[in-house]
Residue frames as a rotation matrix with the C-alpha (Angstrom) as fourth column:
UNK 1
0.739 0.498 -0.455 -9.21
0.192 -0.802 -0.565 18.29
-0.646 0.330 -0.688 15.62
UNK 2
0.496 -0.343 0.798 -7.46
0.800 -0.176 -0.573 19.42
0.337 0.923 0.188 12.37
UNK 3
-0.427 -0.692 -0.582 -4.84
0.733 -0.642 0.226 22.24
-0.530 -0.330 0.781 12.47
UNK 4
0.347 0.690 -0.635 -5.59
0.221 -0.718 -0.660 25.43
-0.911 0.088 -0.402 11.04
UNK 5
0.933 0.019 0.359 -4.94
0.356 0.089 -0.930 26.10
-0.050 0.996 0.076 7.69
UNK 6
0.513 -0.721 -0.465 -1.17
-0.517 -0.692 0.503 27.16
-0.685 -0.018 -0.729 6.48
UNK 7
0.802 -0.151 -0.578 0.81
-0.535 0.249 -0.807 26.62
0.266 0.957 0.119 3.39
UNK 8
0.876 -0.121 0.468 2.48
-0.186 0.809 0.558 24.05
-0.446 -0.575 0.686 2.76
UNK 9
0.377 -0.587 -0.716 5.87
-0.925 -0.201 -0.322 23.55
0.046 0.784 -0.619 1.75
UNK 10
0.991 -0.029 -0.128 7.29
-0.025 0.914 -0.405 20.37
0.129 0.404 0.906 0.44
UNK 11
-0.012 -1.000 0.026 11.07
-0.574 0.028 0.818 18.82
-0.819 -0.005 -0.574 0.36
UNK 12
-0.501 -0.313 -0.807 12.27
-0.866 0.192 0.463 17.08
0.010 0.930 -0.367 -2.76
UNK 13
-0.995 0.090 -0.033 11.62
0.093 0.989 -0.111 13.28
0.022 -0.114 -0.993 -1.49
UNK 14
0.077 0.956 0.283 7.85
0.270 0.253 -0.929 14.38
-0.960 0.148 -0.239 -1.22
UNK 15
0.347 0.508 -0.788 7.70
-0.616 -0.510 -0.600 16.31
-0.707 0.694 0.136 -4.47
UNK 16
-0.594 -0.671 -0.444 9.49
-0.805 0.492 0.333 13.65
-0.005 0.555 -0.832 -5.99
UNK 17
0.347 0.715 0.607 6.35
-0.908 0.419 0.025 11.08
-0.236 -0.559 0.795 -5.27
UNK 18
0.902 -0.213 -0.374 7.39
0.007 0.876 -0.482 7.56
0.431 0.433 0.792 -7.95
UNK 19
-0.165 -0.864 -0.476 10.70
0.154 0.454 -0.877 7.49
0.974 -0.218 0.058 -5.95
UNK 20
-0.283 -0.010 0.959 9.37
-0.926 -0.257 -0.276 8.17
0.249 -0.966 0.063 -2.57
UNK 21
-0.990 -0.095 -0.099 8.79
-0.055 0.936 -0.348 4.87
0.126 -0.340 -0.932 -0.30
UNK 22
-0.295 0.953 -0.068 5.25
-0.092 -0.099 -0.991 6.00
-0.951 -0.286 0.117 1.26
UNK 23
0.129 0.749 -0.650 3.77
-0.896 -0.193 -0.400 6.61
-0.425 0.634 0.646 -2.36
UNK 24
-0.766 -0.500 -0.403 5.48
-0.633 0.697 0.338 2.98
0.112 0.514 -0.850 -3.53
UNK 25
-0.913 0.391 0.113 3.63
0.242 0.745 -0.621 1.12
-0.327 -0.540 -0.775 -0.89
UNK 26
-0.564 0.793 -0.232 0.36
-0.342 -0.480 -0.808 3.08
-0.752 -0.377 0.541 -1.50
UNK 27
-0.294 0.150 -0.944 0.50
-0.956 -0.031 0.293 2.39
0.014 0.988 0.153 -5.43
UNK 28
-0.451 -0.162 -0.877 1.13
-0.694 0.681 0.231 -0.85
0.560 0.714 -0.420 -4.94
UNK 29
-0.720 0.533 0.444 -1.44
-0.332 0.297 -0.895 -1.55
-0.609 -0.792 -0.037 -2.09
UNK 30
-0.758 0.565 -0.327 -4.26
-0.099 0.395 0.913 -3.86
0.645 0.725 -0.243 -3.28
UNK 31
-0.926 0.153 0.346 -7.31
-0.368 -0.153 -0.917 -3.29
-0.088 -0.976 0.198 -1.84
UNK 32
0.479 0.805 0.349 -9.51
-0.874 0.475 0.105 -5.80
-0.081 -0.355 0.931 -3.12
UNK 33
-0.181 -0.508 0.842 -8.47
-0.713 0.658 0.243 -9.05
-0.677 -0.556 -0.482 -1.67
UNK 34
-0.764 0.126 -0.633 -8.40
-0.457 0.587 0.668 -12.31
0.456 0.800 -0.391 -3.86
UNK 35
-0.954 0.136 -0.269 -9.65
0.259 0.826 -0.501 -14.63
0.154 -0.547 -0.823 -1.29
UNK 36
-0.510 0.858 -0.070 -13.21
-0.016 -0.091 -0.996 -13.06
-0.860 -0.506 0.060 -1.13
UNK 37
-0.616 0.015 0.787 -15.83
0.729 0.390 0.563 -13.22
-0.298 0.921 -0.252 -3.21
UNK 38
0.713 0.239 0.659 -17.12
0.666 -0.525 -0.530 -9.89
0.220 0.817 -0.533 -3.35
UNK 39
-0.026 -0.862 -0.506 -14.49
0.990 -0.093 0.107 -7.46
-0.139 -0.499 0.856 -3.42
UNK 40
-0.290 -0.022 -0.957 -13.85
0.348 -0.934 -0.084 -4.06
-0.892 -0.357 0.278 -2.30
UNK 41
-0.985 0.134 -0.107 -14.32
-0.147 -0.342 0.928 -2.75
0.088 0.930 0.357 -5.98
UNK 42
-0.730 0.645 -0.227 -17.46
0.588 0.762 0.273 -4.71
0.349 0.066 -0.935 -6.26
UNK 43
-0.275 0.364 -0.890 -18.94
0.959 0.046 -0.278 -3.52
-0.061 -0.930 -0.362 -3.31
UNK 44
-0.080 0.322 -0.943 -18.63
-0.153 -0.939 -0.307 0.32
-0.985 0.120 0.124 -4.06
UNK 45
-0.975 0.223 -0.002 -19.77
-0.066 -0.278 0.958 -0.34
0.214 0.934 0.286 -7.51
UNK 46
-0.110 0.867 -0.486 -23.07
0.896 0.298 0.330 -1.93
0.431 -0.399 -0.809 -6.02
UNK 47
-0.090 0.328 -0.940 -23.17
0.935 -0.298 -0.193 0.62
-0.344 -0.896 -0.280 -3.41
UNK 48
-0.548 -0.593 -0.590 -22.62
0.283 -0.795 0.536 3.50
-0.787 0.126 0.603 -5.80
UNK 49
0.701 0.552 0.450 -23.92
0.413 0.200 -0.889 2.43
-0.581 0.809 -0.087 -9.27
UNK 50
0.472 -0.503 -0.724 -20.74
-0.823 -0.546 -0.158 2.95
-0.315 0.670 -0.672 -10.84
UNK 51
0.803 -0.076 -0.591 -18.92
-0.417 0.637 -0.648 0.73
0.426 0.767 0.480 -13.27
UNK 52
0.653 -0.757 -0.012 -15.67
0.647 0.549 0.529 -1.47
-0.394 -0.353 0.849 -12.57
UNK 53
-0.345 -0.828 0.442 -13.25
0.781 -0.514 -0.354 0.56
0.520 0.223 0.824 -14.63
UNK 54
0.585 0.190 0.789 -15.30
-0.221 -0.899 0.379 4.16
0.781 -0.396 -0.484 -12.61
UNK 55
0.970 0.090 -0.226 -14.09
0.212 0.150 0.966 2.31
0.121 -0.985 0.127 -9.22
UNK 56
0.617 -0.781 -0.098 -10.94
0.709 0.497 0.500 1.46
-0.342 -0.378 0.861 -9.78
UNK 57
-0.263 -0.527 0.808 -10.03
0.525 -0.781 -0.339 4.72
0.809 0.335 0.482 -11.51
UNK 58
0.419 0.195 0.887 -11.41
-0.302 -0.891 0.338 6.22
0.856 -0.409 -0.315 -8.41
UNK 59
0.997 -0.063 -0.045 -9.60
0.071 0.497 0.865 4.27
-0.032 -0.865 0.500 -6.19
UNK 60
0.062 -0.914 -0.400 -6.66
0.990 0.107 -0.092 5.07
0.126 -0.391 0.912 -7.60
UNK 61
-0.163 0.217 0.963 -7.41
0.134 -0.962 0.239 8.93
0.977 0.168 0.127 -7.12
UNK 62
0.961 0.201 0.189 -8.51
-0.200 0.038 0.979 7.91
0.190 -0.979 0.077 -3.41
UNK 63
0.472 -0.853 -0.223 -4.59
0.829 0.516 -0.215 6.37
0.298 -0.083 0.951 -3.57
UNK 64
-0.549 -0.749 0.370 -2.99
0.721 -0.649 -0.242 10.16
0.421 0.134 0.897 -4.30
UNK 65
0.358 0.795 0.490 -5.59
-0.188 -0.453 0.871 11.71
0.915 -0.404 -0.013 -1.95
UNK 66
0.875 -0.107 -0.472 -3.92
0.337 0.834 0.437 9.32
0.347 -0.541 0.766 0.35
UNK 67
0.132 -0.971 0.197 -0.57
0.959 0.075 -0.275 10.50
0.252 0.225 0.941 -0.10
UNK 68
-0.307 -0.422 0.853 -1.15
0.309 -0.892 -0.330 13.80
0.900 0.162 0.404 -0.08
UNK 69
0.819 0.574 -0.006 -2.83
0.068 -0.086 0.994 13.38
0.570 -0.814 -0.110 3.36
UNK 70
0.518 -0.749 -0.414 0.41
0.819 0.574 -0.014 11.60
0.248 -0.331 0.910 4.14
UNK 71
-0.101 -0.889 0.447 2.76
0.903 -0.271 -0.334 14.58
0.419 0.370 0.829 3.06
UNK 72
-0.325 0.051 0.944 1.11
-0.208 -0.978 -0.019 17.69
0.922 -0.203 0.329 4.21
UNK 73
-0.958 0.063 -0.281 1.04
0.284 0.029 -0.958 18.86
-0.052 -0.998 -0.046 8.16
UNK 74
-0.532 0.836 -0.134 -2.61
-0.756 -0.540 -0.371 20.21
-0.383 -0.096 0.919 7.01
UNK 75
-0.439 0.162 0.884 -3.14
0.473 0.878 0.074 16.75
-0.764 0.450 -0.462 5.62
UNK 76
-0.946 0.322 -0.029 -5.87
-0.045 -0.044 0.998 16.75
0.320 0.946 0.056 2.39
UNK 77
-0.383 0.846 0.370 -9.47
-0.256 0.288 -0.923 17.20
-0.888 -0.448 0.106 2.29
UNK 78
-0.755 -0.247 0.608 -11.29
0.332 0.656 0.678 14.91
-0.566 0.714 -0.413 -0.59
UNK 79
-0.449 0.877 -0.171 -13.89
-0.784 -0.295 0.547 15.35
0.429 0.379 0.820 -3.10
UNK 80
0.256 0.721 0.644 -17.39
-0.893 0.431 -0.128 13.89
-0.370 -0.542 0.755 -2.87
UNK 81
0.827 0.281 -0.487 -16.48
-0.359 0.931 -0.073 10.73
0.433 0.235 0.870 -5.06
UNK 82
-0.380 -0.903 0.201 -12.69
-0.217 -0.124 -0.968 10.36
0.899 -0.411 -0.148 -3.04
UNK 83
-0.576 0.113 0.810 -14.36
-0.801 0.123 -0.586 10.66
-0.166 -0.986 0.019 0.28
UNK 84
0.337 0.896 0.288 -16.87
-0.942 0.323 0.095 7.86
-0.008 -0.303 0.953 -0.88
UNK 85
0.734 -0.162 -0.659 -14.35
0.080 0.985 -0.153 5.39
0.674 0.060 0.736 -1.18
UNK 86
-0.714 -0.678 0.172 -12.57
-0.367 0.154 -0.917 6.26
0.596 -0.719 -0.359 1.94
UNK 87
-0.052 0.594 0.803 -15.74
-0.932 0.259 -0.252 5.75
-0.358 -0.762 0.540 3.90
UNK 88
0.866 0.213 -0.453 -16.13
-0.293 0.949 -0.113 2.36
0.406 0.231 0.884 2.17
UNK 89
-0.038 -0.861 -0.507 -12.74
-0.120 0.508 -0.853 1.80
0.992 0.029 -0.123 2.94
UNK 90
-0.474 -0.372 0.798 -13.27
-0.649 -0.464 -0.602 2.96
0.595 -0.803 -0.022 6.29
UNK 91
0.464 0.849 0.254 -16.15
-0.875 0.392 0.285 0.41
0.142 -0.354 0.924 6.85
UNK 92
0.593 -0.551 -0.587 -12.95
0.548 0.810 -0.207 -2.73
0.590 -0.199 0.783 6.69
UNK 93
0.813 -0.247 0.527 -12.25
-0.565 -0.552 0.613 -1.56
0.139 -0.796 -0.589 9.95
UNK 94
0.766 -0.611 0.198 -9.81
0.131 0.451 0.883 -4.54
-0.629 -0.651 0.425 10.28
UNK 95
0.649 -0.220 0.728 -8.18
0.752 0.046 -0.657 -3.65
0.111 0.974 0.196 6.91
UNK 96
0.775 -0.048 0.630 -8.03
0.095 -0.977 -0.191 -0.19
0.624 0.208 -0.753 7.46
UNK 97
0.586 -0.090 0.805 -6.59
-0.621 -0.688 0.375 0.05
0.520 -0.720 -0.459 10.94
UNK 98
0.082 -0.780 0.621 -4.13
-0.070 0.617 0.784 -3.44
-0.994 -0.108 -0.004 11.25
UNK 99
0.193 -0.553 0.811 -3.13
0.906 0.417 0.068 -3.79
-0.376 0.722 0.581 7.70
UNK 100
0.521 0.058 0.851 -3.78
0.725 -0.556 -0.406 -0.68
0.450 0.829 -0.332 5.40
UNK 101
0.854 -0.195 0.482 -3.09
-0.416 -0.813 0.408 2.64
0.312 -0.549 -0.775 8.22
UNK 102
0.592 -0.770 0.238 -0.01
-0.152 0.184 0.971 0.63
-0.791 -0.611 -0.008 10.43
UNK 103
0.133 -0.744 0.655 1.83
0.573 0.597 0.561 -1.60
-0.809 0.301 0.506 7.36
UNK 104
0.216 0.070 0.974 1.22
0.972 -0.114 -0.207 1.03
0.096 0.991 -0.092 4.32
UNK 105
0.529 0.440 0.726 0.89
0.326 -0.895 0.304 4.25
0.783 0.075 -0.617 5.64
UNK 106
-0.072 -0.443 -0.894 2.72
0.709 0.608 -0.359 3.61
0.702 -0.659 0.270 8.76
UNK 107
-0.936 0.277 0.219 0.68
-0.331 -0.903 -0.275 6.22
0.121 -0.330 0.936 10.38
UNK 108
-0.247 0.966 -0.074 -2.87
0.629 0.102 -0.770 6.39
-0.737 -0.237 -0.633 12.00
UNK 109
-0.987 0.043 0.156 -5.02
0.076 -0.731 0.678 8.37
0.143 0.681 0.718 9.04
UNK 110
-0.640 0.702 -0.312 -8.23
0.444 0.006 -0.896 9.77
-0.628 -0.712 -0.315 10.71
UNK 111
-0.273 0.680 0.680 -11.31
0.674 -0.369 0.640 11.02
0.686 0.633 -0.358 8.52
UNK 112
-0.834 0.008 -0.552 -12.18
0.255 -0.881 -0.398 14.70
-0.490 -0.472 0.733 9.88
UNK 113
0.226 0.844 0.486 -16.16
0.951 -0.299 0.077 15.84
0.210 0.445 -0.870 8.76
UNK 114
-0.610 0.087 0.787 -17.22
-0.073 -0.996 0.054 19.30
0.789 -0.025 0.614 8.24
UNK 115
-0.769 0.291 -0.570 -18.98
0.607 0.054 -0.793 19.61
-0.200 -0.955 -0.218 11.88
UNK 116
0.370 0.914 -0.165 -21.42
0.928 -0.372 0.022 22.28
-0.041 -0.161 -0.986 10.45
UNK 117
0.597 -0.210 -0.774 -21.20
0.339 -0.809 0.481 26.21
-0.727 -0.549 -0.411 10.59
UNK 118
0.979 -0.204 -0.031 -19.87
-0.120 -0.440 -0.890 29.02
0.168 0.874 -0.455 7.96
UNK 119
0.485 -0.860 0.158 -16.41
-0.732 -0.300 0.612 29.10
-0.479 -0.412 -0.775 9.95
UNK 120
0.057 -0.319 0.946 -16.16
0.210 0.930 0.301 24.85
-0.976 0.181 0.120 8.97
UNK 121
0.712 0.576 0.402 -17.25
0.411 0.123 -0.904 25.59
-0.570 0.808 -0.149 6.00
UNK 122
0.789 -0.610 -0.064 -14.34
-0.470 -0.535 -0.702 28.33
0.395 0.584 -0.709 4.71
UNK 123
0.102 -0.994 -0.047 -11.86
-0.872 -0.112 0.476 26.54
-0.478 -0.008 -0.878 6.56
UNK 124
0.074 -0.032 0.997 -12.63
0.245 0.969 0.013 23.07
-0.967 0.243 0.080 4.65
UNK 125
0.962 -0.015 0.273 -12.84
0.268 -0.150 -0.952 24.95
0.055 0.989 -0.140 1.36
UNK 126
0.454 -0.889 -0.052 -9.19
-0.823 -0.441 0.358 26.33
-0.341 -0.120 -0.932 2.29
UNK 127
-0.145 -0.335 0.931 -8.21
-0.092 0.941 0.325 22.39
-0.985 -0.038 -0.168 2.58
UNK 128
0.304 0.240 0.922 -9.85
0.878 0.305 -0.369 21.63
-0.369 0.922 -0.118 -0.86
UNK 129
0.842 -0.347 -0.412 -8.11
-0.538 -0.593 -0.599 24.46
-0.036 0.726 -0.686 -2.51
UNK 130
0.002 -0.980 -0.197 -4.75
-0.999 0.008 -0.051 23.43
0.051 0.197 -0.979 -1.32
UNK 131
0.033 -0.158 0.987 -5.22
0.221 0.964 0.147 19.89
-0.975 0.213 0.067 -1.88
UNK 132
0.973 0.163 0.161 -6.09
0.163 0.006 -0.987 20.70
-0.162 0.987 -0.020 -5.23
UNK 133
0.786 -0.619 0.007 -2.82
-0.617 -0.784 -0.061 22.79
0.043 0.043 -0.998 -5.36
UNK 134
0.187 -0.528 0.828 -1.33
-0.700 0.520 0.490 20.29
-0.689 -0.671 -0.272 -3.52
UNK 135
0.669 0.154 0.727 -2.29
0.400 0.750 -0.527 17.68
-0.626 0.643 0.440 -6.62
UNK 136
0.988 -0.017 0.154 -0.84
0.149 -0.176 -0.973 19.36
0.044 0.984 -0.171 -9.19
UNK 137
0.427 -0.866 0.258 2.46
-0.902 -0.428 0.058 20.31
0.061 -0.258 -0.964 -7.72
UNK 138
0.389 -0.305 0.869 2.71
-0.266 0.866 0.423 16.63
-0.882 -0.396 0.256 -6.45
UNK 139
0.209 0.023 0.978 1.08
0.493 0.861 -0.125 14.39
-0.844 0.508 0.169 -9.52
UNK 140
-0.792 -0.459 -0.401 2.28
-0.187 -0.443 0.877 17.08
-0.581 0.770 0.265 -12.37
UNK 141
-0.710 0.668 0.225 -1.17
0.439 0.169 0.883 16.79
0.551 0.725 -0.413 -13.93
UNK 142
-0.389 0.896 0.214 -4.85
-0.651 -0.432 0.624 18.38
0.652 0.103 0.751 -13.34
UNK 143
-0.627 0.708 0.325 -7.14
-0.118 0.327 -0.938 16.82
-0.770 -0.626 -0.121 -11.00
UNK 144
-0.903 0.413 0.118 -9.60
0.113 -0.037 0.993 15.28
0.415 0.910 -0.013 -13.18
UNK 145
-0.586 0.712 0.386 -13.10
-0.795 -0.599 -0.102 16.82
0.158 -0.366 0.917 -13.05
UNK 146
0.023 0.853 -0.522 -14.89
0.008 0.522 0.853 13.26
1.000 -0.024 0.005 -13.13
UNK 147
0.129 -0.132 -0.983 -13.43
0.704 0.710 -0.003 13.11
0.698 -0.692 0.184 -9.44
UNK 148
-0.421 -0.659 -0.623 -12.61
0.901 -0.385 -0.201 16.00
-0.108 -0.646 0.756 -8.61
UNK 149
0.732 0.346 0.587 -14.79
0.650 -0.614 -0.448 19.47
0.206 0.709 -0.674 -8.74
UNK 150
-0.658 -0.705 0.267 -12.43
0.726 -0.687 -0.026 22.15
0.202 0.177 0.963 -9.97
UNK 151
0.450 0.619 -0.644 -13.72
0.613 -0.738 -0.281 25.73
-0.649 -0.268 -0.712 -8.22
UNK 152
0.866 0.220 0.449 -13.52
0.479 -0.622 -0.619 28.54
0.143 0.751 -0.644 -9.82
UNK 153
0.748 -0.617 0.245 -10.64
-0.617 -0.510 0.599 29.58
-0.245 -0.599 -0.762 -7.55
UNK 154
0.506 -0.746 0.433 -8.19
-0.225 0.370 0.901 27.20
-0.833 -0.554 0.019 -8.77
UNK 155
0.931 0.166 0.326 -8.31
0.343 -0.086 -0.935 27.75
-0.128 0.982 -0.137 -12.60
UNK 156
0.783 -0.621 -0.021 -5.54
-0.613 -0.767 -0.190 30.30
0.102 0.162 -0.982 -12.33
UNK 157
0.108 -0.823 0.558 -3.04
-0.880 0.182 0.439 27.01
-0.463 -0.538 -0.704 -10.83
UNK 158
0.537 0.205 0.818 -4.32
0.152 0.931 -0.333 24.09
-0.830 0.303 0.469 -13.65
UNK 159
-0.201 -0.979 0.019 -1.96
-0.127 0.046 0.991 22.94
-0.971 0.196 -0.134 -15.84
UNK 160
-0.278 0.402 -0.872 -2.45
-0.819 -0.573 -0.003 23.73
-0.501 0.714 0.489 -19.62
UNK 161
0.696 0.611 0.378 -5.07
-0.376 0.758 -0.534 20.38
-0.612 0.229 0.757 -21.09
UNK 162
-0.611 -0.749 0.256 -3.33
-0.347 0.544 0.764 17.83
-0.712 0.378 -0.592 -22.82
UNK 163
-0.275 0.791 -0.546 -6.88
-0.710 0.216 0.670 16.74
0.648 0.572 0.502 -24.94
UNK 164
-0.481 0.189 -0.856 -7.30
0.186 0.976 0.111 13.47
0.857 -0.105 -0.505 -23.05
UNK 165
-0.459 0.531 0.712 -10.29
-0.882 -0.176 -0.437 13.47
-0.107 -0.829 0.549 -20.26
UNK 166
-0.982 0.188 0.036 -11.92
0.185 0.981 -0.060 10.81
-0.047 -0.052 -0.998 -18.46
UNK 167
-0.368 0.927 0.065 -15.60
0.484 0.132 0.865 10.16
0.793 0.350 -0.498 -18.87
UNK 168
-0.375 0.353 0.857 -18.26
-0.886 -0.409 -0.219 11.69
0.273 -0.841 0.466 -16.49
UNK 169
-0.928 -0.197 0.316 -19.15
-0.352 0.741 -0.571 9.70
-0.121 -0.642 -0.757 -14.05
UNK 170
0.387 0.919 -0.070 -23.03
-0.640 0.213 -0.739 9.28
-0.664 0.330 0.671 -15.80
UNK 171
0.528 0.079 -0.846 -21.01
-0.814 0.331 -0.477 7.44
0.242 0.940 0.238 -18.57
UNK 172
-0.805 -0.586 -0.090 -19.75
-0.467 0.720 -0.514 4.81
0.366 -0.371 -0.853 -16.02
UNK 173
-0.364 0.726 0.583 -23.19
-0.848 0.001 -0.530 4.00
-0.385 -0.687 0.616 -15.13
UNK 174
-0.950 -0.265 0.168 -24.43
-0.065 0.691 0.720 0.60
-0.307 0.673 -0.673 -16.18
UNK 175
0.133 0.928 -0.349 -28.07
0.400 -0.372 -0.837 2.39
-0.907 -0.029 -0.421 -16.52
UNK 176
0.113 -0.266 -0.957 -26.39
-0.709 -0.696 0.109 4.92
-0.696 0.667 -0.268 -19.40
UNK 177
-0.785 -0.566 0.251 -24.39
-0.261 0.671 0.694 1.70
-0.561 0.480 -0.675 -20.80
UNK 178
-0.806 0.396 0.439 -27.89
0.316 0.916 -0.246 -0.06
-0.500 -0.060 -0.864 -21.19
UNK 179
0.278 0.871 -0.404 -29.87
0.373 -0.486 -0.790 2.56
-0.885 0.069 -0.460 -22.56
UNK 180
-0.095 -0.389 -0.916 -27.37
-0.923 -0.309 0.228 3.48
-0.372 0.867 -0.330 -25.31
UNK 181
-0.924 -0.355 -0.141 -27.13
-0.368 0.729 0.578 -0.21
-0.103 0.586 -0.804 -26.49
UNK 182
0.058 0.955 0.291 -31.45
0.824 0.118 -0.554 -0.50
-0.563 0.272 -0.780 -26.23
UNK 183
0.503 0.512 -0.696 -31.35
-0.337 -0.626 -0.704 2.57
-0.796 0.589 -0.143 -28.50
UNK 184
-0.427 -0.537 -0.728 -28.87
-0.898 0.160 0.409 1.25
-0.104 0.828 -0.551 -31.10
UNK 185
-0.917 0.164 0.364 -30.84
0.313 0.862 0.398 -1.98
-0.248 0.479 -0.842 -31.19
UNK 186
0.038 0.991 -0.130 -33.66
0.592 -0.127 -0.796 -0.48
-0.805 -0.047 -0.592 -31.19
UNK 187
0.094 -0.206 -0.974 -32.44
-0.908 -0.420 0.001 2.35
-0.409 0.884 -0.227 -34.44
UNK 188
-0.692 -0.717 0.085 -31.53
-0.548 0.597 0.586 -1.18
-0.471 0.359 -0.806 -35.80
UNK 189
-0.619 0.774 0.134 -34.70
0.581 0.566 -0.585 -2.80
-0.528 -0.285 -0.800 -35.75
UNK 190
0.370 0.802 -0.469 -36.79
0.404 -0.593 -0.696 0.25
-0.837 0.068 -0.544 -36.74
UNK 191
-0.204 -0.659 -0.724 -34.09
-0.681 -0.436 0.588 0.95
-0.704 0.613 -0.360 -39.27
UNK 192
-0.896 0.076 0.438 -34.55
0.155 0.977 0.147 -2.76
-0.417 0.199 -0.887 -40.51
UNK 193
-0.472 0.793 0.385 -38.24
0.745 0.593 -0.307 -2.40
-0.472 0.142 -0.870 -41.01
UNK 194
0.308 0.525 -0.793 -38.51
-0.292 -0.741 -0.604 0.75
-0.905 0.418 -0.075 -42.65
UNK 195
-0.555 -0.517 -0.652 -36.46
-0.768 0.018 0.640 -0.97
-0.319 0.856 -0.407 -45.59
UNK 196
-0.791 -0.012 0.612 -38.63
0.131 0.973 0.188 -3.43
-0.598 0.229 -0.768 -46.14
């Protein structure tokens, strides 16, 4: 069972994450193997219907999800596209639990559900606030919204926009992809034969 909720306070070596050891290993964990031939990416694109570059930007978002699990005694609770690539992750049981959880993490790192019930409910939204919180303080940047939903309750703690945002996660789709590039051939074509 999860602890109850309580702020969290940080020492330097966590808030300090690119020179901490735990976040080194995490970055520089690869988690789709060479030696297979489909790989982890792969797999939760298929299983998702999101693009290669959606995965692997969300994998590395599942990375600093990771971390902050690591760092706080209330660990982190994830968003919906975050928690789908822990559960994929969670499905390479031998991965997870003799390579990834013992040699990276060097900690057991257990997946807690909401069990049900208004009580779960407000104390899991407590978690997803201060993770959010927890993000920004860490990674010195916003939580981006393709991955992350931003409540209304945490506006007051997001750091002021820099312009640059990643696509939604409909424009990683290789449905979207394929339908813009049949309408531009298709404006081409019909464009084509009205000049004649």
């Amino acid at each position: 069972m999860k602890p109850e909720f309580t702020s969290v306070l940080l020492d330097n070596k966590q808030l300090d994450y690119d020179q901490n050891p735990l976040w080194e290993r995490i970055s520089a964990y690869q988690i789709d193997q060479a030696h297979v031939i489909i790989p982890f990416s792969r797999k939760l694109a298929q299983t998702e219907g999101w693009t290669r570059r959606f995965c692997l930007l969300a994998i590395e978002e599942y990375k600093k999800f990771v971390y902050l699990c690591c760092i706080s005694k209330n660990g982190a609770s994830p968003s919906v596209v975050v928690d789908k690539v822990w559960h994929m992750h969670l499905l390479y049981t031998t991965e997870y639990w003799k390579e990834f959880c013992p040699k990276i993490l060097e900690r057991e790192l257990h997946h807690f559900p909401n069990v049900g019930g208004i009580n779960d409910y407000h104390k899991h939204q407590d978690w997803y606030l201060e993770t959010l919180k927890l993000y920004i303080n860490i990674f010195r940047q916003n939580p981006p919204e393709v991955f992350w939903r931003i409540p209304k309750e945490i506006i007051p703690f997001l750091l002021p926009e820099n312009g640059s945002k990643i696509k939604s996660p409909g424009q990683f789709t290789w449905k979207k992809t394929f339908e813009k590039l049949h309408s531009k051939v298709f404006n081409y074509l019909h464009h084509r034969s009205v000049l004649k």
